[in-house]
GUNU-791730 format. One record per residue: x, y, z of N, C-alpha, C in turn. Coordinates in pm, whole numbers, plus 50000, padded with zeros to 5 digits. Atoms other than C-alpha are relative to their C-alpha. Layout:
# residues N
> X;Y;Z;X;Y;Z;X;Y;Z
...
***
This chain:
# residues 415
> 49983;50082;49880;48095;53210;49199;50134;50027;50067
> 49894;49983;49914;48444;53296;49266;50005;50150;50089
> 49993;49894;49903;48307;53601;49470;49986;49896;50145
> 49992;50058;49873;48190;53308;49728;50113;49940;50025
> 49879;50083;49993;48502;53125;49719;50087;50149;50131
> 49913;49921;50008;48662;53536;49774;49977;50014;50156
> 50072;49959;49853;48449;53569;50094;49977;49910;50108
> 49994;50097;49902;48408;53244;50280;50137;49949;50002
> 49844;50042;49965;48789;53191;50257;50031;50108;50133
> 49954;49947;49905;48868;53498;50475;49914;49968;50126
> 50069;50068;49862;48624;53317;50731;50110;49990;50111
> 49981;50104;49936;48686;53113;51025;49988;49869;49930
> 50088;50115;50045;48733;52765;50930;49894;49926;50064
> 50141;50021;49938;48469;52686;51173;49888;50107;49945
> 50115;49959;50021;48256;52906;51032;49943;49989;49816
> 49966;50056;50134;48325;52816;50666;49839;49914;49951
> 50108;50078;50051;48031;52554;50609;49904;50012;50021
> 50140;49925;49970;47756;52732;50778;49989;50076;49890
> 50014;49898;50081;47826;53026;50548;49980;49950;49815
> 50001;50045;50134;47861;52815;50228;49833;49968;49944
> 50146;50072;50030;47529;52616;50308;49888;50149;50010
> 50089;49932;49936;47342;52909;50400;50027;50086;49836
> 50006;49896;50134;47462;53122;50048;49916;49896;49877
> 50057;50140;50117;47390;52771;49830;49872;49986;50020
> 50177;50029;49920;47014;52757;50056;49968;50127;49941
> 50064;49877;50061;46973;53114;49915;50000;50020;49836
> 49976;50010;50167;47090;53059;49550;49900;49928;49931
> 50102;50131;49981;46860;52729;49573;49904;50027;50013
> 50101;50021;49905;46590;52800;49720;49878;49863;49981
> 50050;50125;49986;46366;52508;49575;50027;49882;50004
> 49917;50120;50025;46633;52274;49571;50083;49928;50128
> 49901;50058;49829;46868;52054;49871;50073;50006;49976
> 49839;49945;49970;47167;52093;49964;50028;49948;50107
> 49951;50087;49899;47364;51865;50130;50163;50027;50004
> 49805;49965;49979;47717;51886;50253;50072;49873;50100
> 49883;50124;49943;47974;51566;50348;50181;50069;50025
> 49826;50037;50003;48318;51543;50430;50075;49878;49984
> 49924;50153;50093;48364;51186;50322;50100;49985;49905
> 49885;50015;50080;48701;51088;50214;49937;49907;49867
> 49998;50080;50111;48526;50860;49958;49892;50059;49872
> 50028;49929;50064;48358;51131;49784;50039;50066;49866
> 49945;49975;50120;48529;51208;49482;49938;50034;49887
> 50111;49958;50161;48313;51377;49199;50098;49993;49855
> 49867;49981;50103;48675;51453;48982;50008;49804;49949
> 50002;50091;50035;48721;51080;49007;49890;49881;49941
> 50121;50019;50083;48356;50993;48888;50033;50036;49887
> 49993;49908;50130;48398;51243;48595;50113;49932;49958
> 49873;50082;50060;48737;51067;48485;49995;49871;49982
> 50071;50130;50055;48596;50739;48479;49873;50011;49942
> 50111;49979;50127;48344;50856;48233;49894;49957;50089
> 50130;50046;49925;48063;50776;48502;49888;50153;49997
> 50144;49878;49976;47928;51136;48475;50055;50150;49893
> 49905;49912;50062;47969;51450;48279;49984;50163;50062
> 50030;49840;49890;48028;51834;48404;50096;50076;49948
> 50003;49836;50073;48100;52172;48336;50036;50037;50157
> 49885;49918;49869;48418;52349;48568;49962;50123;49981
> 50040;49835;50002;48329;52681;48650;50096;50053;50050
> 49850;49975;49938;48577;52902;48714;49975;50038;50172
> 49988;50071;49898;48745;52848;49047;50102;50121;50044
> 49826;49959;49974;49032;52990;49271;50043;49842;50006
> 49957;50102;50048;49268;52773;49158;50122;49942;50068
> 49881;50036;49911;49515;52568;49372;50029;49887;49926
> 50012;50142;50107;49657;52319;49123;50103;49905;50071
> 49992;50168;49964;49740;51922;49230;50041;49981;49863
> 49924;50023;50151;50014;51842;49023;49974;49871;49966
> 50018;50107;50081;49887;51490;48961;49861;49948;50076
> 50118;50108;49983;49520;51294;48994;50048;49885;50080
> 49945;50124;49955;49601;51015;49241;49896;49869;49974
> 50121;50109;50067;49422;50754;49043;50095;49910;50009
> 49931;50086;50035;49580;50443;48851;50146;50072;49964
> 49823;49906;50005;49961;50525;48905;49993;49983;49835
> 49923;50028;50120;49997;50355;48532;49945;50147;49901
> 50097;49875;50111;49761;50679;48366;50008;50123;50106
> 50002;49873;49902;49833;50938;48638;49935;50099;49906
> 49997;49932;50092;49707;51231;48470;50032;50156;50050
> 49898;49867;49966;49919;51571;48480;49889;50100;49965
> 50135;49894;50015;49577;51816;48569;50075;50142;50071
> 50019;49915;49915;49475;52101;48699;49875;49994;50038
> 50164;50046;49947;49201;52041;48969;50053;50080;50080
> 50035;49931;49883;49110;52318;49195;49971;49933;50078
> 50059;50022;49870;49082;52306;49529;49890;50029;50047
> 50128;49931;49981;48820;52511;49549;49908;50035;49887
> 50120;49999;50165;48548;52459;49261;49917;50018;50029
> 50148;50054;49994;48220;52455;49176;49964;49958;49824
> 50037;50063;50100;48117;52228;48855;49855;49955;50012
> 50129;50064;50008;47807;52102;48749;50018;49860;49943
> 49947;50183;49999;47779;51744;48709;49855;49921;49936
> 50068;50093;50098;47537;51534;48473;49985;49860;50033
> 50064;50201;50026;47417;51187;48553;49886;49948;50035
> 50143;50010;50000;47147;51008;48517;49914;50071;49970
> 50162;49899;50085;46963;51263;48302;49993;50105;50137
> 50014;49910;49892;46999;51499;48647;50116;50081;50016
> 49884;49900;49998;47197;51794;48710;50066;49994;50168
> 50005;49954;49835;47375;51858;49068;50084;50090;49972
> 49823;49940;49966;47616;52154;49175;50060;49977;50085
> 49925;50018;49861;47891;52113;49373;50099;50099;50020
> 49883;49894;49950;48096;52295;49559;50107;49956;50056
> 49914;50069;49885;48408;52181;49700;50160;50077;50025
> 49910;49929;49998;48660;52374;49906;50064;49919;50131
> 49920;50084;49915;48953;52226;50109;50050;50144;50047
> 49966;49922;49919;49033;52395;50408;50145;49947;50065
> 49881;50053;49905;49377;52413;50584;50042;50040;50122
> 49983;49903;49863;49470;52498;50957;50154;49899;50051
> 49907;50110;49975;49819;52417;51018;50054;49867;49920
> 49951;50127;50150;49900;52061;50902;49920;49930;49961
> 50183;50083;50045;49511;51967;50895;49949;50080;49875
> 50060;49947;50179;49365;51968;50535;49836;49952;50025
> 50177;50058;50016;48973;51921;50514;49974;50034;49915
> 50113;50016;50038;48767;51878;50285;49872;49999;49990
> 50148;49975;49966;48409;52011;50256;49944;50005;49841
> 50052;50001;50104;48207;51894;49971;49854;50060;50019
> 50157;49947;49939;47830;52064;49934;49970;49952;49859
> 50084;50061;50154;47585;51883;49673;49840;50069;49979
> 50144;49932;50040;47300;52079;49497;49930;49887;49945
> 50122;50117;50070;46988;51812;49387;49906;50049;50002
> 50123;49997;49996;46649;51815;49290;49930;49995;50141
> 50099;50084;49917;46516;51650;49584;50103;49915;50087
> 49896;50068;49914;46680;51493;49924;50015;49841;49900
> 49967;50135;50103;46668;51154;49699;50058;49966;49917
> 49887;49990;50074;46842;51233;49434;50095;50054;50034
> 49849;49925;49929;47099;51425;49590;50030;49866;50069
> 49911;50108;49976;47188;51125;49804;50016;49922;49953
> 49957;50102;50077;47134;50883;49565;50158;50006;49899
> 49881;49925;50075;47413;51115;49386;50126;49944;50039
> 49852;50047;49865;47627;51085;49661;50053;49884;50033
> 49992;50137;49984;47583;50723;49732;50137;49952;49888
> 49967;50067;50112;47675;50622;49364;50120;50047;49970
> 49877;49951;49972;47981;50854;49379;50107;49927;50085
> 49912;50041;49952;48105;50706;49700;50020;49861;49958
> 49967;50152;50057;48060;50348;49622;50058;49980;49826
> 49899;49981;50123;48240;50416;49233;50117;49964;50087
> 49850;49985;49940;48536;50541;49433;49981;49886;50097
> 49924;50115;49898;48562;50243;49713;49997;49902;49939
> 50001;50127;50040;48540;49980;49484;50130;50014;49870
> 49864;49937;50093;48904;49946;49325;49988;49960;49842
> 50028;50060;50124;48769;49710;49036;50134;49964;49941
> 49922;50033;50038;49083;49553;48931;50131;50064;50051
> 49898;49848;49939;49300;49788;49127;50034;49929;50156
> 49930;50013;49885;49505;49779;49470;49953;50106;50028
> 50015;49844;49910;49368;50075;49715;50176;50043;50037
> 49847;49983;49928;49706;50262;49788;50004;50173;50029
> 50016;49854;49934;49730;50572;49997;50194;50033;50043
> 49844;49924;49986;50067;50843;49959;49956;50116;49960
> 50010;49868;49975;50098;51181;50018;49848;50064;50042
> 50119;49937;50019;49754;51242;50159;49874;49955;49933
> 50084;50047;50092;49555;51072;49914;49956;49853;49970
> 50033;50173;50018;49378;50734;49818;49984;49992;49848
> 50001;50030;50163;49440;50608;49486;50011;49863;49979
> 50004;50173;50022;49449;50265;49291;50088;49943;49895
> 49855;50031;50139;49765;50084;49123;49937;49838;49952
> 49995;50132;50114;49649;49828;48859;50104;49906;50045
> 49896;50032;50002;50029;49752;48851;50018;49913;50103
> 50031;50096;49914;50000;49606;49190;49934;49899;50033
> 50085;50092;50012;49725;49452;49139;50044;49893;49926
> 49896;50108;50070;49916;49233;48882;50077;49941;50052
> 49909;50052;49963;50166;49192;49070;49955;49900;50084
> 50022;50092;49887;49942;49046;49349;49947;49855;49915
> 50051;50117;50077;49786;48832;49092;50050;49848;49943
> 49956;50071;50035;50030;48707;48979;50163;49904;50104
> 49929;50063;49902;50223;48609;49294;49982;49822;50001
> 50037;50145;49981;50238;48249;49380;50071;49906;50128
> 49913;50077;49876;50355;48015;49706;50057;49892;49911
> 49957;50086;50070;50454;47769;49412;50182;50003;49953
> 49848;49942;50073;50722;48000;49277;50077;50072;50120
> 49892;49942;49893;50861;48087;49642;50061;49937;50022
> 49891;50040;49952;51140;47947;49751;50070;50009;50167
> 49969;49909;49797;51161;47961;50184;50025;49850;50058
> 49966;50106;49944;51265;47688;50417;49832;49971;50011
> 50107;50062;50011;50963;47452;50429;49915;50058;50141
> 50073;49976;49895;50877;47557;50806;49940;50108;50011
> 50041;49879;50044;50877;47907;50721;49896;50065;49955
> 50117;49962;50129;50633;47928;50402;49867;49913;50092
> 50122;50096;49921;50411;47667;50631;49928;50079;50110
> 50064;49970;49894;50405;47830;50931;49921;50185;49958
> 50066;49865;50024;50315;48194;50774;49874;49946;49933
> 50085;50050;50086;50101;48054;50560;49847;49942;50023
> 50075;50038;49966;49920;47858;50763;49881;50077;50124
> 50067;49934;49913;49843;48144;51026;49949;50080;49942
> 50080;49921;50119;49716;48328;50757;49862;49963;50027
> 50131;50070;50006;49445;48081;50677;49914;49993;50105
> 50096;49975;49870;49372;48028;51040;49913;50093;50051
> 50109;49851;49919;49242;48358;51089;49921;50048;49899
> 50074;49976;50098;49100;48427;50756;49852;49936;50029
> 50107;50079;50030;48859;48112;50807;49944;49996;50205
> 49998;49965;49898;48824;48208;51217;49918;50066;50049
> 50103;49902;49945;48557;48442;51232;49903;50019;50092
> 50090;50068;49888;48308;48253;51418;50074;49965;50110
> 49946;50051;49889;48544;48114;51643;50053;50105;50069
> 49965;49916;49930;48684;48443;51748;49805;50115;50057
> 50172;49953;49942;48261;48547;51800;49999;49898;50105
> 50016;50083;49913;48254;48265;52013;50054;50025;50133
> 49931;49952;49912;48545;48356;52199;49991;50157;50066
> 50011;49861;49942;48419;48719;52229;50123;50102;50004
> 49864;49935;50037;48777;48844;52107;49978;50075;49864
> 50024;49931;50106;48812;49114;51836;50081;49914;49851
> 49956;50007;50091;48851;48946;51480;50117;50074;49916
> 49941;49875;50060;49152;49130;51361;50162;49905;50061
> 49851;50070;50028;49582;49030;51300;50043;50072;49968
> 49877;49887;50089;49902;49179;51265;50157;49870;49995
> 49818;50067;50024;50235;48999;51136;50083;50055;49966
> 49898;49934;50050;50544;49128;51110;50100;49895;49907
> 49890;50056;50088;50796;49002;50824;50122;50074;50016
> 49890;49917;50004;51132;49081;50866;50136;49957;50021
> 49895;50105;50023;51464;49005;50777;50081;50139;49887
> 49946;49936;50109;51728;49129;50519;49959;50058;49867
> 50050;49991;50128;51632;49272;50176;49973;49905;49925
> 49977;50091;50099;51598;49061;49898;49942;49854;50038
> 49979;50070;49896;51492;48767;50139;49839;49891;49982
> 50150;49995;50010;51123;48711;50014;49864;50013;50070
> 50081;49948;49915;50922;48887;50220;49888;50036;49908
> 50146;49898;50080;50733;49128;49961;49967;49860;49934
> 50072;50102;50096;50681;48803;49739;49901;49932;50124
> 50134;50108;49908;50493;48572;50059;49903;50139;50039
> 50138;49966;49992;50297;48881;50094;49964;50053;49933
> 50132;49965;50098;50148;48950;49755;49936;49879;50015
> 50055;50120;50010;50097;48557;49748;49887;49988;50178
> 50054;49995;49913;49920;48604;50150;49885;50099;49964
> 50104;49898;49987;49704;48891;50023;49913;49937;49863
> 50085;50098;50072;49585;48691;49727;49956;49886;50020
> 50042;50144;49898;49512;48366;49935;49867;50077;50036
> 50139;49947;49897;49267;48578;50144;49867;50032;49922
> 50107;49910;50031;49088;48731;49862;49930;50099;50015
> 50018;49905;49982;49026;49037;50021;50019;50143;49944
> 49920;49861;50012;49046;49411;49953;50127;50027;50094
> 49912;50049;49935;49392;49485;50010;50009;50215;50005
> 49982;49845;49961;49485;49877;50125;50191;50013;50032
> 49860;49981;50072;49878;49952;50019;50021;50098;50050
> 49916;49883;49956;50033;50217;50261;50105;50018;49932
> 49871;49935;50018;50302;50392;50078;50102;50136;50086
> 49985;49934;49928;50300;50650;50290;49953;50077;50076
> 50098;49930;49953;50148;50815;50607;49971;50148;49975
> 49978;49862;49980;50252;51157;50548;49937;50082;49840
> 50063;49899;50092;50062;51433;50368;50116;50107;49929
> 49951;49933;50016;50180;51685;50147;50070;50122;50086
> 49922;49938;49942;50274;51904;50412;50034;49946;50100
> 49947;50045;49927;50432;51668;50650;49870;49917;50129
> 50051;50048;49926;50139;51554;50864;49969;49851;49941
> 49981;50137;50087;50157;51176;50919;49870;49925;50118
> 50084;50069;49922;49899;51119;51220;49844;49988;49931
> 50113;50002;50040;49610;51237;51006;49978;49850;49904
> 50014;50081;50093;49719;51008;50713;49962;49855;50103
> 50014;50156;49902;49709;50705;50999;49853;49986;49983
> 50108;49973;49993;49384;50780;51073;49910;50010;49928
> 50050;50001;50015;49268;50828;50779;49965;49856;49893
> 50005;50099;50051;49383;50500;50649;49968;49871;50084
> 50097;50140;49887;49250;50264;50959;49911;50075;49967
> 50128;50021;50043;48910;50452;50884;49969;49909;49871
> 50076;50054;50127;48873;50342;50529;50032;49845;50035
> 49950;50136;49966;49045;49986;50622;49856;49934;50116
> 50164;50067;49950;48737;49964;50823;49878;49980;50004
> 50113;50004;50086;48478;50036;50625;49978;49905;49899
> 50023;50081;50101;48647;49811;50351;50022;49810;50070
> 49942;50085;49974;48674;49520;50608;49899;49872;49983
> 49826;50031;49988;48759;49246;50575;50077;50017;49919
> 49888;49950;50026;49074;49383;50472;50139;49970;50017
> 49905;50000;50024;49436;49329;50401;50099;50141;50034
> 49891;49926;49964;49642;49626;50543;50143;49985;49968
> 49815;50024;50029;50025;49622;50367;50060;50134;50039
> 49875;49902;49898;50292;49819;50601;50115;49979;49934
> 49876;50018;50034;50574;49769;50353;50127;50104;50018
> 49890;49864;49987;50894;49906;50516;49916;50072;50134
> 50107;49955;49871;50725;49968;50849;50147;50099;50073
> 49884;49901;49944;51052;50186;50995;50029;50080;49926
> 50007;49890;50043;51017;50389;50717;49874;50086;49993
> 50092;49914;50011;50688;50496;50739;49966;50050;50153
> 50030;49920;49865;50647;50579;51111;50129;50043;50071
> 49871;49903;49941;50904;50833;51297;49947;49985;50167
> 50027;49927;49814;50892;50918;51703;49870;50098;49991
> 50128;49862;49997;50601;51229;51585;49888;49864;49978
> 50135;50046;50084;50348;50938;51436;50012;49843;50064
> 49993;50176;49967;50414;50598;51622;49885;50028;50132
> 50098;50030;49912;50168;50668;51917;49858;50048;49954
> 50101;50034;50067;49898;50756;51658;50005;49903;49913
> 50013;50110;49996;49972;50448;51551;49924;49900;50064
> 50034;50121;49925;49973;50244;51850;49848;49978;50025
> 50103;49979;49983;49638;50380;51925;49939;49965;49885
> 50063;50118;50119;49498;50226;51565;50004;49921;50042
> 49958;50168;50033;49651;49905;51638;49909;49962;50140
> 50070;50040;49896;49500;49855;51986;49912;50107;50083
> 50104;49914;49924;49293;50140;52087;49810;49982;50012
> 50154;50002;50012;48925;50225;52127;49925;49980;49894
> 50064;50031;50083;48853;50176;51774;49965;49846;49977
> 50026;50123;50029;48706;49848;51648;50061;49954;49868
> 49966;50052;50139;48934;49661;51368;49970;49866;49935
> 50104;50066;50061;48694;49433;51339;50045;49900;49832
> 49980;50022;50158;48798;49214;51001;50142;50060;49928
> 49899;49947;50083;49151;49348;50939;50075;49926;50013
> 49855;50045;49975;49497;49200;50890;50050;50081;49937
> 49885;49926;50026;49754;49395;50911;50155;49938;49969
> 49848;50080;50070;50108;49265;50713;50054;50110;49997
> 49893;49893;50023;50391;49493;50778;50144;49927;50003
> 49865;50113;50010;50742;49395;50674;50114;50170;50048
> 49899;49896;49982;51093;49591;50755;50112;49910;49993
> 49863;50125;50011;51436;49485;50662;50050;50108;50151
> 49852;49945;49931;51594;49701;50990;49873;50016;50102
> 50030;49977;49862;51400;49588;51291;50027;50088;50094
> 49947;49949;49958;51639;49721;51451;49992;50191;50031
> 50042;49858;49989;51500;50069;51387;49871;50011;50049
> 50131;49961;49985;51157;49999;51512;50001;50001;50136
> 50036;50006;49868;51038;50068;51875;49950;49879;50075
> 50076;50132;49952;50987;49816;52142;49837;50035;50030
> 50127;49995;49963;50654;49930;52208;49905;49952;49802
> 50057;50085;50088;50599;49806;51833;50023;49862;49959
> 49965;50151;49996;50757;49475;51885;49994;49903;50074
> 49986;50105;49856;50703;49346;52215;49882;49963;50057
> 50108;50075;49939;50352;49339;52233;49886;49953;49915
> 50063;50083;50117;50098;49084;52069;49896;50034;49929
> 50132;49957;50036;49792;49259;52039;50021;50133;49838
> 49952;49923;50100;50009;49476;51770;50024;49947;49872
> 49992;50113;50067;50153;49241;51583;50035;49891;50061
> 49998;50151;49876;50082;48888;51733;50110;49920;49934
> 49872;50007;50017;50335;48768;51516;50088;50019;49939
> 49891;49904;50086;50687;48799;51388;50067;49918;49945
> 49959;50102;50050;50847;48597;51108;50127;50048;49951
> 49848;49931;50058;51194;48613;51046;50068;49929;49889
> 50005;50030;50173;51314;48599;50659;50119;49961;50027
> 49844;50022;49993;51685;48452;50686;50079;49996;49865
> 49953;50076;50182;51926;48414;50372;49986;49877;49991
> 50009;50158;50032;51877;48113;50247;50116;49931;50027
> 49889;50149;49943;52081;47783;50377;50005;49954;49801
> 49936;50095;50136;52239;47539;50102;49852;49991;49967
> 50153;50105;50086;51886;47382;50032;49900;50090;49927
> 50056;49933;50118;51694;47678;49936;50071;50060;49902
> 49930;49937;50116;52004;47814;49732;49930;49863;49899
> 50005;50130;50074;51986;47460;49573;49880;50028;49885
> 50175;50019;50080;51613;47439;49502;49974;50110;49910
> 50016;49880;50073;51633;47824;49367;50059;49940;49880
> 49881;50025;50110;51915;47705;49134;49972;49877;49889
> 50067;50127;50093;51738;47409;49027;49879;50025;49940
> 50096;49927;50044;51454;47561;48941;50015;50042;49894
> 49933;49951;50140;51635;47788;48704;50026;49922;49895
> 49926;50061;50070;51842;47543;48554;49855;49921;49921
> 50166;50076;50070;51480;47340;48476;49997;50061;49830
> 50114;49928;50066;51328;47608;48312;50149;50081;49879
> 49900;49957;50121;51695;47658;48069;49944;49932;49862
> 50025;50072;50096;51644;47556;47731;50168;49846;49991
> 49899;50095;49981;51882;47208;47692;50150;50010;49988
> 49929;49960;50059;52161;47364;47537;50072;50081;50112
> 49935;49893;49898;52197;47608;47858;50036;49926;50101
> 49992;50090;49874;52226;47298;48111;50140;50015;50016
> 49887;50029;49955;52522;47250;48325;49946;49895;50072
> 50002;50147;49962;52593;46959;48533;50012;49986;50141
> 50043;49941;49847;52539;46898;48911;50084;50049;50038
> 49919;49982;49879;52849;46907;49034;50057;50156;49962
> 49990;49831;49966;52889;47294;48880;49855;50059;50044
> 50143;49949;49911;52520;47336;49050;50090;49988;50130
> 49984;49997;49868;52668;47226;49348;50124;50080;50060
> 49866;49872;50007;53002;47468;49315;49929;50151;50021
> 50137;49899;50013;52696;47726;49284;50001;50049;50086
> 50042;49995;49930;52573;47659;49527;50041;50027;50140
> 49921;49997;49843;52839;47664;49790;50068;50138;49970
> 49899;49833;50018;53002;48001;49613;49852;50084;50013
> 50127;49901;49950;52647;48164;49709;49990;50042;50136
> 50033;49971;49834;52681;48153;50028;49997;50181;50061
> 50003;49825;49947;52560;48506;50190;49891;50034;49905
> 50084;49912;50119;52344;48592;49884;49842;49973;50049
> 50171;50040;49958;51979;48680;49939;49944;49922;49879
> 50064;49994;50152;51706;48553;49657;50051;50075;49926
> 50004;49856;50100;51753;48929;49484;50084;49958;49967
> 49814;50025;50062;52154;48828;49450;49956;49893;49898
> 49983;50074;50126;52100;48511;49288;49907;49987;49898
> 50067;49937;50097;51803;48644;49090;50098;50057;49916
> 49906;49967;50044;52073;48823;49000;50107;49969;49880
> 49890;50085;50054;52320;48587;48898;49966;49910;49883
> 50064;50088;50090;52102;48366;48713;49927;50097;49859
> 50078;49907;50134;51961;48702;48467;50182;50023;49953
> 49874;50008;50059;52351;48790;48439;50053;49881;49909
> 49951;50120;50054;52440;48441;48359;49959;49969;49863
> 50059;50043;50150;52200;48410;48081;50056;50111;49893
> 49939;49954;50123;52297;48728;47924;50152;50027;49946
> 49832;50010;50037;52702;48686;47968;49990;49854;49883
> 50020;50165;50084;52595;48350;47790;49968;50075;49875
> 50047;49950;50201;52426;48551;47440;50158;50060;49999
> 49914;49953;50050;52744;48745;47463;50132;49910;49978
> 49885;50083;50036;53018;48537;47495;49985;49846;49920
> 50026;50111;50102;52887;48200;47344;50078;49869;50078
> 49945;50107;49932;53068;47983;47591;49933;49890;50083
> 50105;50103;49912;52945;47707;47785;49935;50015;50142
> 50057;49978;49896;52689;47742;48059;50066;50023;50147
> 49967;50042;49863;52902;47589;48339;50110;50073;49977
> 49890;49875;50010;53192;47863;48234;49919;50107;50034
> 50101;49876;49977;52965;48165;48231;49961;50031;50137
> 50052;49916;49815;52767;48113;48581;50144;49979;50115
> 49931;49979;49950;53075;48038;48712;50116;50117;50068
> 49929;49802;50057;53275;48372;48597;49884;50114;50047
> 50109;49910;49945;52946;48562;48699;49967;50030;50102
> 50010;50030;49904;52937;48418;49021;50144;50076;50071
> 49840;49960;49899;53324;48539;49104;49976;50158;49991
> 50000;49862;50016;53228;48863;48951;49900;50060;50089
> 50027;49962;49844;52964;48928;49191;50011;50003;50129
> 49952;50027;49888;53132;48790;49471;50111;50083;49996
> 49897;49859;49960;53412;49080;49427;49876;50149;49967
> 50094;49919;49967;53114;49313;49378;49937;50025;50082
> 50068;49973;49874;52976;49257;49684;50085;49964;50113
> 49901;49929;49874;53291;49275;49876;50079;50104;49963
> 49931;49845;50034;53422;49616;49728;49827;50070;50102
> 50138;49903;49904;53040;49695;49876;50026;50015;50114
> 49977;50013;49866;53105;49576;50200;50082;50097;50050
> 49843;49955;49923;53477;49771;50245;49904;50165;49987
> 49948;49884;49971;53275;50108;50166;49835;50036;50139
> 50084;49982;49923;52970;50044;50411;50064;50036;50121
> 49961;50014;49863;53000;50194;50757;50042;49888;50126
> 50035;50151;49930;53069;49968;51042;49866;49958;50063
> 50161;50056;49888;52766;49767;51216;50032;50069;50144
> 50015;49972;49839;52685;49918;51557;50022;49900;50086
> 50000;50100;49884;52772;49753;51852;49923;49907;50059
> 50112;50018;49957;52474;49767;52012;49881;49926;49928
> 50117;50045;50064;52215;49528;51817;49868;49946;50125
> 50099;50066;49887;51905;49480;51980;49923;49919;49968
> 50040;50113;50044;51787;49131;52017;49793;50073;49986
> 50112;50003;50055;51405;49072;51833;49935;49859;50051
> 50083;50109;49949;51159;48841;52009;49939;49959;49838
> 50054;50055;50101;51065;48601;51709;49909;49845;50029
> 50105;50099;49941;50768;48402;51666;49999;49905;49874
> 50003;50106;50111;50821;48083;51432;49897;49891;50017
***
């Protein structure tokens, strides 16, 4: 087989899948032969979840230094680009062929399926794609090109909670509540003859709890959730990856879209195949889109100024006295008795915090406990001394950061 591989490569890639089907229709002859380009096609990822078994034939070999499966089991292969295996399930044989074409910074994919009979061959196909779109305990998350599924996230979303956040009361309410509104909205936006579909922006400083209100927003909804890490393909193209992550987002809808770090994933080359997702001719039908960024300030007004993009925009602030407080009290709760201090060094705390996001006094409060096993001193000594020591840690930071720009440009915010 690797004479056809030797000969339909020096093709045209337009002429590539005529010539494949037409050698496979002659190899065949009593058999079908079907050919997709469906991103949710995956035979490798069948065969690795033990759903089927098969026999690699040799290949020209373009090796994919990692399976983009469950990040926690990546597995360090070698999967041709261009194969042909035979494949086992259901007591039925199929061959496949599958050769990825490249032109420039476009990668395709052309799978061709040998079956008994048009019935089993698509039933083949079917049971293939629906394996792969269903994450089963998994987060969909697409980087470098590829769609894969992080468990890890999935935990994380699981185990999010609006219980264990900590945000000014109007804040966690008002996101929270526009969430729900549109989740439970469906009919009412049929009524209204408006396209079902949301975008919010989060955004604010690091540390600030943004990513926490939206694992706890994407587990509220119950939805499949689709985890951009990044638009851009292995060789730099980032309009395809757009594209090819609003298709699947709309196949799996309703859907959860996460933009985490939205000014790092789109540049000046890939923001007007963007915009065109967010409000173009396609139908997004059933999506919300959650994108967060700590540096507004780097994103375009044509992604901030208008509603139909993201309708709205919530801004994460450091916390005032009251959520330091409530953070700090919290902690102190959940000390064993022995670790308590007393209000009025809570409330010394609380006023030497000032500036610190969540992350800081996350911070302060994991330091505190373990300057406490080491030294053996009393609670209200320890976070105190911990507290001065990060507060000259994060002004030696300050003296070696550049200065702030002049120029800040104000952010229309929607509370």
């Amino acid at each position: 087989m690797t004479t056809l591989f030797d000969d339909v490569l020096r093709l045209r890639p337009q002429a590539v899948a005529y010539e494949v089907q037409r050698r496979l229709t002659r190899e065949f002859p009593n058999r079908f032969v079907m050919m997709t380009r469906s991103d949710l096609f995956h035979p490798h990822q069948f065969f690795y979840d033990k759903q089927a078994t098969r026999t690699l034939h040799p290949a020209v070999i373009d090796v994919v230094d990692h399976w983009p499966g469950d990040e926690e089991n990546r597995r360090v292969t070698v999967e041709p680009r261009h194969r042909r295996e035979t494949m086992t399930w259901n007591d039925q044989q199929f061959e496949i062929v599958t050769i990825t074409l490249r032109e420039n910074n476009d990668v395709e994919t052309l799978s061709f399926i040998v079956g008994d009979t048009p019935d089993a061959t698509r039933t083949f196909f079917l049971a293939v794609c629906t394996w792969c779109s269903n994450t089963r305990g998994a987060v969909l998350t697409y980087e470098n090109g590829c769609f894969g599924r992080s468990e890890t996230l999935f935990r994380q979303i699981q185990s999010a909670s609006f219980d264990e956040l900590i945000l000014a009361p109007e804040l966690a309410t008002s996101v929270r509540d526009d969430v729900r509104r549109f989740v439970d909205a469906k009919n009412t936006y049929a009524k209204l003859n408006v396209p079902w579909k949301r975008g919010l922006l989060l955004l604010g400083a690091p540390g600030n709890g943004k990513t926490h209100m939206l694992r706890a927003l994407v587990k509220e909804t119950g939805w499949q959730c689709l985890y951009v890490r990044s638009f851009r393909s292995r060789q730099g193209d980032a309009e395809r990856g757009i594209s090819q992550v609003f298709a699947r987002a709309r196949r799996a809808a309703p859907c959860v879209m996460v933009l985490e770090d939205l000014d790092c994933l789109v540049g000046d080359d890939s923001r007007s195949a963007l915009l065109n997702e967010l409000d173009g001719f396609a139908s997004n039908q059933g999506l919300l889109i959650i994108a967060t960024t700590n540096h507004p300030e780097k994103l375009d007004r044509s992604l901030l100024d208008r509603p139909s993009r993201f309708d709205r925009k919530f801004h994460f602030p450091l916390p005032e006295p009251r959520e330091r407080r409530a953070y700090l009290e919290k902690w102190r709760s959940s000390l064993e008795p022995s670790l308590h201090f007393d209000d009025e060094t809570l409330g010394e705390v609380v006023e030497g915090t000032h500036g610190f996001t969540f992350a800081y006094l996350k911070e302060l409060t994991f330091a505190a406990m373990m300057a406490f096993v080491d030294a053996g001193a009393p609670m209200r000594t320890v976070v105190t001394q911990v507290l001065a020591n990060l507060r000259g840690e994060m002004s030696s930071a300050r003296k070696l950061l550049p200065p702030t720009p002049g120029t800040e440009r104000k952010i229309s915010l929607s509370m």
